[in-house]
Structures are given as C-alpha cells and as structure tokens.
Backbone as CSV, one residue per row, in Angstrom:
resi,resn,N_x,N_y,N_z,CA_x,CA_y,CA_z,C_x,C_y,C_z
1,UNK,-34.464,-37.377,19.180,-33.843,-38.690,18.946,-34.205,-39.166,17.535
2,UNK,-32.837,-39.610,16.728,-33.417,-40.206,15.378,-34.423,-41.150,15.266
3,UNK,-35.149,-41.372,14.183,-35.979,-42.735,14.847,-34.880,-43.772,14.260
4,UNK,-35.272,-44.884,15.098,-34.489,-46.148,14.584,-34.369,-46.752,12.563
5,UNK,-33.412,-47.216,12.355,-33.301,-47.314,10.856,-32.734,-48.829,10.701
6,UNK,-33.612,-49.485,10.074,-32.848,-50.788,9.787,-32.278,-50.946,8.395
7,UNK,-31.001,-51.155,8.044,-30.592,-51.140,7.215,-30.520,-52.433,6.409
8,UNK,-31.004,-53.063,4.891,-30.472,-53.898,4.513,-29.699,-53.953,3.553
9,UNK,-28.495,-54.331,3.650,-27.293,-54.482,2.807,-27.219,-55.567,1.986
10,UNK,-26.966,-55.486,0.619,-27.580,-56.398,0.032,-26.872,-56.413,-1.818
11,UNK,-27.247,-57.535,-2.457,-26.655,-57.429,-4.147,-27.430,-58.435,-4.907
12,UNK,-28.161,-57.219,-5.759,-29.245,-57.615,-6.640,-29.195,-59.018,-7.516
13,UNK,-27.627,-59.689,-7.818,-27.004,-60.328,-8.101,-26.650,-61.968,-7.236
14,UNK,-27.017,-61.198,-5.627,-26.173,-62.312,-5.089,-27.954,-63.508,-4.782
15,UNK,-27.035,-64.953,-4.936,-27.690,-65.925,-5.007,-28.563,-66.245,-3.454
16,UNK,-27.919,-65.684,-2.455,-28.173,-65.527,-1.028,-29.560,-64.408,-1.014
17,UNK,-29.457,-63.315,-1.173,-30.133,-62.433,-1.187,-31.525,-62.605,-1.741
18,UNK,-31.875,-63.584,-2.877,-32.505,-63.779,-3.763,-33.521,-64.937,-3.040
19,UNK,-32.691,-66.003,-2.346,-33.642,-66.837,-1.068,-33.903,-65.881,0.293
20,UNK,-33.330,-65.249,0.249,-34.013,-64.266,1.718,-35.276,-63.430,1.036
21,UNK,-35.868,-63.186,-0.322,-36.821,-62.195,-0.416,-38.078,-62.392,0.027
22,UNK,-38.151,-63.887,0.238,-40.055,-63.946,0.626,-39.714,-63.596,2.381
23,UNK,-38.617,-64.246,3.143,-38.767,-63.796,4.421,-38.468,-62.144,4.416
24,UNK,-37.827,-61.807,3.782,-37.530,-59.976,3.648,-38.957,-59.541,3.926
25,UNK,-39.782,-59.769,2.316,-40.557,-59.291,2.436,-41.897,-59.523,4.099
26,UNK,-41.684,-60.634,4.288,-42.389,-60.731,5.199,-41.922,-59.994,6.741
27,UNK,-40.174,-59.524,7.116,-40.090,-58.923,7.651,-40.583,-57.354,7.631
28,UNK,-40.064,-56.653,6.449,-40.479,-55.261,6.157,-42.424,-54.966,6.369
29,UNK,-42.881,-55.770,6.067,-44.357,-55.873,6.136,-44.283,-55.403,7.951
30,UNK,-43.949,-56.402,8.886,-44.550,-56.338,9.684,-43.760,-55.584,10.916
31,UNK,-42.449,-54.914,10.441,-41.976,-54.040,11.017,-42.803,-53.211,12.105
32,UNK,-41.984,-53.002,13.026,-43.205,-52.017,14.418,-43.204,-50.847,13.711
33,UNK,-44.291,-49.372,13.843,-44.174,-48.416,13.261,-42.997,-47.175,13.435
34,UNK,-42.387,-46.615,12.856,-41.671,-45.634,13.556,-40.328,-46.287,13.163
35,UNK,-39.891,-47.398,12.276,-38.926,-47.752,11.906,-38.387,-47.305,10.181
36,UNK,-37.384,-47.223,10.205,-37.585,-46.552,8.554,-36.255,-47.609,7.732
37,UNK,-36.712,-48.047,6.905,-36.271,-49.101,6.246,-35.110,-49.108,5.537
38,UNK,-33.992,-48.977,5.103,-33.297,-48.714,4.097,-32.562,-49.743,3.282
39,UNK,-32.325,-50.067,1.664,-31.425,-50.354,1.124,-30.317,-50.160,0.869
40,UNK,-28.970,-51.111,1.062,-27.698,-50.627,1.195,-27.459,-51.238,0.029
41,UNK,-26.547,-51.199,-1.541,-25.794,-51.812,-2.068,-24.881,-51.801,-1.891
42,UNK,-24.002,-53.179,-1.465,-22.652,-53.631,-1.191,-21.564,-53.649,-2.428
43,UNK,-21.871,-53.853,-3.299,-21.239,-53.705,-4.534,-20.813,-55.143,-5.219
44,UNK,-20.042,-55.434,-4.453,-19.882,-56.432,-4.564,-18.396,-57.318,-5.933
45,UNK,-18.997,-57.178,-7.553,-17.986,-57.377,-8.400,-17.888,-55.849,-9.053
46,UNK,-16.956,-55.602,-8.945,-16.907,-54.479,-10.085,-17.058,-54.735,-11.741
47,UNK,-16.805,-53.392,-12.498,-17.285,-53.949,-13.825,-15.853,-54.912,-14.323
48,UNK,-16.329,-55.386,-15.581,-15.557,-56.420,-15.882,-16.467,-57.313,-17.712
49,UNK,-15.830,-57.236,-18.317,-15.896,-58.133,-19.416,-15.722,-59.265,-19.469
50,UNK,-14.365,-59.382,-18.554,-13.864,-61.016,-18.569,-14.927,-62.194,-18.543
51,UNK,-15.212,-63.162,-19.153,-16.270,-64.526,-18.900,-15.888,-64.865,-17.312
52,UNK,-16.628,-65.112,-16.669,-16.548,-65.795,-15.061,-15.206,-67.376,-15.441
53,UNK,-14.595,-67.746,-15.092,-13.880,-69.107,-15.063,-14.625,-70.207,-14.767
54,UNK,-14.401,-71.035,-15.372,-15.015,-72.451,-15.459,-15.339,-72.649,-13.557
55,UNK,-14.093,-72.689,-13.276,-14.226,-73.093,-11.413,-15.310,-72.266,-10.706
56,UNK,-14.745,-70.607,-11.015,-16.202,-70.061,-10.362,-17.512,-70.788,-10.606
57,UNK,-17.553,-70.759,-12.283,-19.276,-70.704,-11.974,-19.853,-72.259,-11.996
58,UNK,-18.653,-73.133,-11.435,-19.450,-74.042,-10.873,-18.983,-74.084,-9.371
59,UNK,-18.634,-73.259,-8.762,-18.871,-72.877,-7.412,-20.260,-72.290,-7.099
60,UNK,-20.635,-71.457,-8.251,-21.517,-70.635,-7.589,-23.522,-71.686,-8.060
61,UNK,-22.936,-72.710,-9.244,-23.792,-73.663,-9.428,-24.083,-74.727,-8.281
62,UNK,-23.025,-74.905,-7.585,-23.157,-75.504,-6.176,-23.645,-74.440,-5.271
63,UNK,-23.869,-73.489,-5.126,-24.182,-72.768,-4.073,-25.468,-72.600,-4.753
64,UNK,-26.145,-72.522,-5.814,-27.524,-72.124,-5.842,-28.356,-73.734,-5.849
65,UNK,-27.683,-74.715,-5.734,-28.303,-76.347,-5.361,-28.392,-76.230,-3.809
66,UNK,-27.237,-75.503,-3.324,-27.452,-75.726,-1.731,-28.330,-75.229,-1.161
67,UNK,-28.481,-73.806,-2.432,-30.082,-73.630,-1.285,-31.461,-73.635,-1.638
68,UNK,-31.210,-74.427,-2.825,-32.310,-74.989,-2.882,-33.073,-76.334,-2.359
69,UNK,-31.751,-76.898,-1.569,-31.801,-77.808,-0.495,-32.044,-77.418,0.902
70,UNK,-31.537,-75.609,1.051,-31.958,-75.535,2.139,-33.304,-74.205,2.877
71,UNK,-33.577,-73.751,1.441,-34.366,-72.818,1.615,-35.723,-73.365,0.692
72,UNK,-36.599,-73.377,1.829,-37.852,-74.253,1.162,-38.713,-73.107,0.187
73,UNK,-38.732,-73.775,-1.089,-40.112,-72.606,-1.919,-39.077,-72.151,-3.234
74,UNK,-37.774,-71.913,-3.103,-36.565,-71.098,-3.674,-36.013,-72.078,-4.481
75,UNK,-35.974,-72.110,-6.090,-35.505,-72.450,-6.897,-34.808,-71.811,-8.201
76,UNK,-33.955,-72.377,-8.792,-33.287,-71.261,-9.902,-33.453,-72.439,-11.060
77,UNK,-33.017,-71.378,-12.273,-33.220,-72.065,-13.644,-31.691,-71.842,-14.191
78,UNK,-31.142,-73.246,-14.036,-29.792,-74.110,-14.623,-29.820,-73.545,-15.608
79,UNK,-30.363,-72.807,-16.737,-29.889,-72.323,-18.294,-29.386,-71.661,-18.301
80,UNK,-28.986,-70.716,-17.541,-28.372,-69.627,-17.296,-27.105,-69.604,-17.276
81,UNK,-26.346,-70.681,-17.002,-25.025,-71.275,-17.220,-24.914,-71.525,-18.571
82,UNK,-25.728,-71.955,-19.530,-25.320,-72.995,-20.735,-25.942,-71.553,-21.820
83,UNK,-27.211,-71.026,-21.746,-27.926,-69.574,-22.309,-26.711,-68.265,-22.631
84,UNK,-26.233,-68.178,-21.488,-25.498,-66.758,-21.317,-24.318,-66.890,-21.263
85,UNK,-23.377,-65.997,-21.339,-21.893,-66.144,-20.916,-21.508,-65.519,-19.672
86,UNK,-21.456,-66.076,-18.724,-21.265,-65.139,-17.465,-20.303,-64.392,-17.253
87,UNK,-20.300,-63.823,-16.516,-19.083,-62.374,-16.449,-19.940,-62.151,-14.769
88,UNK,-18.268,-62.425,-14.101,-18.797,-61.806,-12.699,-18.478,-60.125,-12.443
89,UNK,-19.643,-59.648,-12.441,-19.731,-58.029,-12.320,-21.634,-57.713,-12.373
90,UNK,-21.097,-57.421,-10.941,-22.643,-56.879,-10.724,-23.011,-55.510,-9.907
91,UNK,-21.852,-54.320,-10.453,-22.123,-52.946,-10.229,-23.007,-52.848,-11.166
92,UNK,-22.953,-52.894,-12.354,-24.031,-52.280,-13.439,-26.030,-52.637,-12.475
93,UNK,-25.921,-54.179,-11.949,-27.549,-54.258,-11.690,-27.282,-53.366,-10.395
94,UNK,-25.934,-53.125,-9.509,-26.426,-52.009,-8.737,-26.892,-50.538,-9.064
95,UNK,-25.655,-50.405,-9.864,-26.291,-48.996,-10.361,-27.916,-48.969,-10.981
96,UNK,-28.145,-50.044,-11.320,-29.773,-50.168,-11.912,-30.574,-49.390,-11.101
97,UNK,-30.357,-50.534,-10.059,-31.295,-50.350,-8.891,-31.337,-48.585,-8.093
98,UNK,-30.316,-47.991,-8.234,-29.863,-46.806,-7.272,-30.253,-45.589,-8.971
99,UNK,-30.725,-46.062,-9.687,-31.194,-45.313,-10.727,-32.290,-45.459,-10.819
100,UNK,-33.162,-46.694,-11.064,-34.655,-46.852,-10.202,-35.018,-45.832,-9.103
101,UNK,-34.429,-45.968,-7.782,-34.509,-45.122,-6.889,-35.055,-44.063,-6.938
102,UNK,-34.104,-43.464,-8.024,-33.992,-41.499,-8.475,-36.119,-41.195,-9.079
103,UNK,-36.631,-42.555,-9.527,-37.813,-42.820,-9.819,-38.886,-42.575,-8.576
104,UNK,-38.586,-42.974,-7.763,-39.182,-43.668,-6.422,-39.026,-45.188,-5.714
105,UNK,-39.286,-44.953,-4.526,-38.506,-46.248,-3.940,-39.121,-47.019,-4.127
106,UNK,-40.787,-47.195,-4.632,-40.940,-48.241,-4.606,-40.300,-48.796,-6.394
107,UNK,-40.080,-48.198,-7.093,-39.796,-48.372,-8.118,-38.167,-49.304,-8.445
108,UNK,-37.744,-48.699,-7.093,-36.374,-49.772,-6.778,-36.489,-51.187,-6.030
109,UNK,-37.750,-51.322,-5.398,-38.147,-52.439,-5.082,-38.599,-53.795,-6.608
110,UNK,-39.351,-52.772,-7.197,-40.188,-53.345,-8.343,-38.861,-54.013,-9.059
111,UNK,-37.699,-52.852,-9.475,-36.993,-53.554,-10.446,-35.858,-54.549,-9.405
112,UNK,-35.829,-53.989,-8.407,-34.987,-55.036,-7.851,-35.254,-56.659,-7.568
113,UNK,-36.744,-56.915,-7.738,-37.679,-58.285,-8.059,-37.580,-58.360,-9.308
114,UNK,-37.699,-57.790,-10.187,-37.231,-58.054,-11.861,-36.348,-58.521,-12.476
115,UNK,-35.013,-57.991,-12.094,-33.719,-58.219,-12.082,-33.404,-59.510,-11.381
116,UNK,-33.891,-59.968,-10.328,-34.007,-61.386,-9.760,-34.914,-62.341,-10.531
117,UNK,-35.254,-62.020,-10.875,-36.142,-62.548,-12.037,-35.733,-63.300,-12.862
118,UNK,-35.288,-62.059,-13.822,-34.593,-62.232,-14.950,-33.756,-63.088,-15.032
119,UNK,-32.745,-63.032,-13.553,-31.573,-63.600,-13.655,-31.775,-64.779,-13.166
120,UNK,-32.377,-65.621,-11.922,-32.380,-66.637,-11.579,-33.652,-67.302,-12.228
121,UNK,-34.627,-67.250,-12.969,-35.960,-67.327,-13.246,-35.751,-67.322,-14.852
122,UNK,-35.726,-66.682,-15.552,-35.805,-66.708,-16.978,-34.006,-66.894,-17.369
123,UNK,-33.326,-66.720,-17.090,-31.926,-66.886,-17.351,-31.405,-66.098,-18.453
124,UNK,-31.211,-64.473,-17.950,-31.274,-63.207,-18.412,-29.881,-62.965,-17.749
125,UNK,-29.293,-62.289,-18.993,-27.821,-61.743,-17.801,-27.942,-60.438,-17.219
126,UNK,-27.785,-59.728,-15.989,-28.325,-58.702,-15.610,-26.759,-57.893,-14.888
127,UNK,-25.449,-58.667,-16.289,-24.424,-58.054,-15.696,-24.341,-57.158,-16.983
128,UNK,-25.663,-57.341,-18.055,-25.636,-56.598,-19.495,-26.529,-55.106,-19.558
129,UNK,-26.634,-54.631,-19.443,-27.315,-53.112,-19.908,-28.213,-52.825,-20.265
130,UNK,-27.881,-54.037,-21.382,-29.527,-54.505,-22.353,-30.555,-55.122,-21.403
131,UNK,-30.208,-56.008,-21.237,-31.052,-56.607,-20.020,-31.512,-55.583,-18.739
132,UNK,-30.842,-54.860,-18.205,-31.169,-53.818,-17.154,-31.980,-52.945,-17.930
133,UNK,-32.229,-52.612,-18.988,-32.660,-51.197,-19.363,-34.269,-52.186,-19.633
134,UNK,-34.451,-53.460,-20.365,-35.544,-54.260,-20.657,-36.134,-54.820,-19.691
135,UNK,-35.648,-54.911,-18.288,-36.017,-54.699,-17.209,-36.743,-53.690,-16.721
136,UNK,-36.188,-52.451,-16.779,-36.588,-51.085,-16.253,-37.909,-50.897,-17.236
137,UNK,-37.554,-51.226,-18.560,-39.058,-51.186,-19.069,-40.373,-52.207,-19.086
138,UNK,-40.136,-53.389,-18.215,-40.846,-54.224,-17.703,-41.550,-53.391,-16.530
139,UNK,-40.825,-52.917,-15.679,-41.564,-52.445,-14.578,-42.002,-50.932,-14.698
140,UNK,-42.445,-50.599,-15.698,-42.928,-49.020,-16.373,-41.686,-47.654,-15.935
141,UNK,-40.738,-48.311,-15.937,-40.049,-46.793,-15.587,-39.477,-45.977,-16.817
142,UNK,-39.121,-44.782,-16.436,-38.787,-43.881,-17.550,-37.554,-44.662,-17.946
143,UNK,-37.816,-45.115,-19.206,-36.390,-45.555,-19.999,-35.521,-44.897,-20.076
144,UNK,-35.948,-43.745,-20.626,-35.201,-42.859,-21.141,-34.146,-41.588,-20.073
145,UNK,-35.042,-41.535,-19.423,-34.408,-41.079,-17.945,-33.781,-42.164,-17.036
146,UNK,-33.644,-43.380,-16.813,-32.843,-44.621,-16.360,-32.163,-45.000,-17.430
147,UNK,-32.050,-44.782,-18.812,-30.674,-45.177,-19.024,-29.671,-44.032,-18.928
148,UNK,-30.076,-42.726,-19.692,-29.055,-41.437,-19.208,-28.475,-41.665,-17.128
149,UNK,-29.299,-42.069,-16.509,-29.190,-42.071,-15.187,-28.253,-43.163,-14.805
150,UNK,-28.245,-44.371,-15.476,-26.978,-45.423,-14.882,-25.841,-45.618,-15.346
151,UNK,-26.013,-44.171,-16.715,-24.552,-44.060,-17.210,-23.929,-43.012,-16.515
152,UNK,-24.517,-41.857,-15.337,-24.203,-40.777,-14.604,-22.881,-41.209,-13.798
153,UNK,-22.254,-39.772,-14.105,-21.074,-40.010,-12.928,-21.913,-39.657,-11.219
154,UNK,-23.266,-39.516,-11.162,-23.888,-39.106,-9.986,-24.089,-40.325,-9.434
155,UNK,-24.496,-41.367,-10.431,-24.601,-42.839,-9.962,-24.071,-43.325,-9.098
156,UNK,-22.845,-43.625,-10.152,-21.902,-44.395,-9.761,-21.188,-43.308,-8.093
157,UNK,-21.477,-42.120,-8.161,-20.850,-41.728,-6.732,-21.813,-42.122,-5.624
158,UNK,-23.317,-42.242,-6.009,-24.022,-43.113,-5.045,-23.529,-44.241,-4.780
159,UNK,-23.322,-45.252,-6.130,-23.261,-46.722,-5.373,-21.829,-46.298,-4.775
160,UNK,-20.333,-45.795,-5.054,-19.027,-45.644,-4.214,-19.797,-45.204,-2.426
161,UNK,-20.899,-44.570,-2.822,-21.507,-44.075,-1.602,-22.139,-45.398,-0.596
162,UNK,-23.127,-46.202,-0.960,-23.658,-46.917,-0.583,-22.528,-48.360,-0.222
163,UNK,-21.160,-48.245,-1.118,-20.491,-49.769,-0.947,-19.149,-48.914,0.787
164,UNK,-19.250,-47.535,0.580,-18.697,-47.266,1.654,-18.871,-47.484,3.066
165,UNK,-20.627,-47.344,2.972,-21.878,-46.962,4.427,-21.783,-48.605,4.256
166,UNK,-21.314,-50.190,3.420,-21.210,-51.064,3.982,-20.376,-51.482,4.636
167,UNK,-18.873,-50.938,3.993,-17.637,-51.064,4.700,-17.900,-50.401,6.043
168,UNK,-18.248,-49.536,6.459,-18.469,-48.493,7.596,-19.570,-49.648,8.268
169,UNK,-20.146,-50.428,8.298,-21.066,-51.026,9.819,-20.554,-52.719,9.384
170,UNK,-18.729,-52.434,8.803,-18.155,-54.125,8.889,-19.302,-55.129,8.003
171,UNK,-19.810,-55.056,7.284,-20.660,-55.603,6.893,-19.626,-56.321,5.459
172,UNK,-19.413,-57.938,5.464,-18.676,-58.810,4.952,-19.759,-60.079,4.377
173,UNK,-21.099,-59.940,4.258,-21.460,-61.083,3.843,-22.818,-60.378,3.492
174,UNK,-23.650,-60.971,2.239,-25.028,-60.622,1.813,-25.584,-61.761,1.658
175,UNK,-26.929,-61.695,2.391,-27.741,-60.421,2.750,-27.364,-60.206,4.220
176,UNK,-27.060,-58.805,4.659,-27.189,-58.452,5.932,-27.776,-57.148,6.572
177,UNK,-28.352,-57.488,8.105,-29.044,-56.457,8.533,-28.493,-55.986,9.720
178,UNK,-28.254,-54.397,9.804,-27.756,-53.495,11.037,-28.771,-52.650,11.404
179,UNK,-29.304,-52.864,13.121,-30.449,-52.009,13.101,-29.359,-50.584,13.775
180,UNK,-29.745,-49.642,13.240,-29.264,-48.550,13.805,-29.802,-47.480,14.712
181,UNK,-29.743,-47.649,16.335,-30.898,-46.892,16.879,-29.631,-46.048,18.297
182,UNK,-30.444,-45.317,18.680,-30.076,-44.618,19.945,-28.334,-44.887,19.917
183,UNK,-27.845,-44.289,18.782,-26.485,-43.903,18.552,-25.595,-45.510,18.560
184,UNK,-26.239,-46.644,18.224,-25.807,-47.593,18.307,-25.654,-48.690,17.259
185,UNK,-25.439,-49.136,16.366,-25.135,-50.212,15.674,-25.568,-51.844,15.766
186,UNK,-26.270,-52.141,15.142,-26.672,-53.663,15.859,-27.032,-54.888,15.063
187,UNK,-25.838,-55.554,14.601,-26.079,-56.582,14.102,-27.912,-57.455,13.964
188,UNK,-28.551,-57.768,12.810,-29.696,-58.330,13.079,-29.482,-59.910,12.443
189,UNK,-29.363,-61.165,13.200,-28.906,-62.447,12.514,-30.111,-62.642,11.671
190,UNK,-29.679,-62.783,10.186,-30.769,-63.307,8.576,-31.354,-64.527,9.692
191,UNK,-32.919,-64.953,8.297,-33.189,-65.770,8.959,-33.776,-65.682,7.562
192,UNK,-33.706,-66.995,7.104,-34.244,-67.271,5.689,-35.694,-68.205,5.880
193,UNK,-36.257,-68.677,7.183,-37.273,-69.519,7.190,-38.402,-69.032,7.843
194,UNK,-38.129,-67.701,8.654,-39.240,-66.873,9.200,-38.770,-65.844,9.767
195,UNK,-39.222,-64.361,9.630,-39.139,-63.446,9.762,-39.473,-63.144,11.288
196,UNK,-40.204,-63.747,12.134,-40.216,-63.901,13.105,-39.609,-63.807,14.379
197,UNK,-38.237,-64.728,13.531,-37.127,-64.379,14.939,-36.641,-62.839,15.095
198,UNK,-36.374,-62.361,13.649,-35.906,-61.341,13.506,-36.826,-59.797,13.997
199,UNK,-37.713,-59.865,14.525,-38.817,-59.041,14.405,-38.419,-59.002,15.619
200,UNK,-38.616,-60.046,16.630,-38.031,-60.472,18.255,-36.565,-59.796,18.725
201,UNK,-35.406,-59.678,17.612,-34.774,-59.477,17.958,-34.336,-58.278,17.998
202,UNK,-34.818,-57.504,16.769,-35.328,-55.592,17.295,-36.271,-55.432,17.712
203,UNK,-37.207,-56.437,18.714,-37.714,-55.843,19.648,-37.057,-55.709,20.867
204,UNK,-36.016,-56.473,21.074,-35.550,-56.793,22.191,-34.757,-55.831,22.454
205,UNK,-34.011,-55.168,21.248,-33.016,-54.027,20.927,-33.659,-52.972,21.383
206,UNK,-34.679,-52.453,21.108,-35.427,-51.423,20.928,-35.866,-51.402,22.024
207,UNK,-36.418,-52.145,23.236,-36.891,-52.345,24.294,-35.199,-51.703,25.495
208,UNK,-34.677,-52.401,24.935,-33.123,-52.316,25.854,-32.838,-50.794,25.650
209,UNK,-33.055,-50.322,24.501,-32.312,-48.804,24.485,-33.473,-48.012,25.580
C-alpha cells in the first residue's frame, strides 16, 4: 500500500498562500509519521510583460487589507504598488521554486520563504529574474546552476507538469490541500488560524480507510 501523501497546491506569488505559512508550517511540523508531504505549483499567471491594470491591482490591494484584517500576525508592505511596476505573471517565481528543488527540497522551502519575502515584505518584484536569481543567492544556492536551470525547457515541462497534477485533483483555489491515501482523493479544508483542525481531519481520513 502507498503510504498516504498530502499534497499542497499552492503560488509562491499568491497573497492567500503567504497568510497560510505560519499555520502550514505548523501543520507539516506535526504531521503523524508515515505521511509524505508534497508541493504542487498551480501556475497560476503565465508569463507576460504587460503592467497589471489599474483595477487589478487595486483588487488585489483590497485583498491583501482583508487579510490582514483577517489573519492575525500577517501583514504586507503597501510600496510595492508605488516601488515596482506590476505585471501579473507568476510562472517565472514558479519555475524558481521547481529549480530550487533540482538543489534539494529543503532548498525549495528556503527560497520559497524568500520570494515571499521579497515580495510582500521588502517590496521586490518576484515576477523579474533579477529578483529570483538575488533571491536564490540570498538563500546560498548554486547561482549559476539555478539560473541555467529556470531558463530549461526541463523546467518549464515540470511546472506544465505540476499545473496539470492541479487540474487533475479539481483544485481551483490557492492555497489548497488533497490528502491522497488508499486509492482515494480527499479534499483537506485550509485553516489559516490553527493547524489543528486540519491534523483532525486526516486523522479522521486515515482512521476511516
């Protein structure tokens, strides 16, 4: 029998994802043993030059107030609008991350906290190259082997790979979790205020199979 795999689907980019990391992390910590963890990138914008439109990115300026109204501890830095020129496209910080990887996983963890960083925290655009590669050398990785690596056509057939395996378990919103056990599929409901419920609720899964 496979062992069970919880998958999280997810975009290094998205403003959602970025308030789920302290409960993430506090889920993955306390995971039962015998579970094996995985990162999914969803993809999300493809590449793109175009500047984001005035309307978007004060849609998405209302959505990072909302949760900072509703996710306690989680705040972003407003310069980032007025600093940078936005451009919605955030394959490049996926491919980052799935080039990290090729490093070691924890090394895709490291830059995938960097890149959140950068972007909501110092007000870094991380839809730029420059920024991803000054990243990657923040968190000691081979430069030189991660930038040849996120210009690969091997990459980019990972992330086509990884935005497929999201389409494939219906997965329409980030951050989301599918536990995958005893040939079955299983929605896990986020929980941005304690990891707790969620721990309960693949136990309950895991108990039932």
């Amino acid at each position: 029998m496979p062992e069970p795999r919880l998958m999280y689907i997810h975009n290094p980019m998205c403003s959602w994802c970025y308030a789920f990391s302290a409960s993430l992390k506090a889920l993955q910590r306390d995971l039962p043993p015998g579970i094996v963890f995985d990162y999914v990138l969803g993809g999300l914008a493809p590449d793109t030059t175009t500047p984001m439109p005035i309307e978007m990115q004060q849609a998405l300026q209302q959505t990072w107030r909302r949760i900072e109204t509703t996710v306690p501890g989680v705040q972003f830095n407003f310069d980032f609008w007025t600093l940078t020129t936005p451009v919605r496209s955030t394959y490049p910080a996926c491919r980052a991350l799935l080039a990290a990887r090729q490093q070691g996983s924890e090394c895709e963890t490291r830059l995938l906290r960097t890149i959140q960083s950068a972007y909501y925290q110092q007000a870094r655009n991380p839809s730029l190259l420059d920024t991803l590669e000054q990243c990657a050398a923040e968190v000691g990785l081979d430069t030189v082997a991660f930038a040849r690596a996120i210009r690969s056509p091997a990459i980019e057939q990972a992330l086509q790979h990884d935005i497929e395996t999201s389409r494939g378990m219906s997965v329409t919103t980030y951050p989301s979790l599918r536990l995958l056990h005893d040939e079955q599929q299983s929605a896990i409901t986020v929980d941005y205020f304690t990891h707790q419920t969620m721990l309960a609720e693949i136990a309950v899964l895991l108990n039932r199979a």
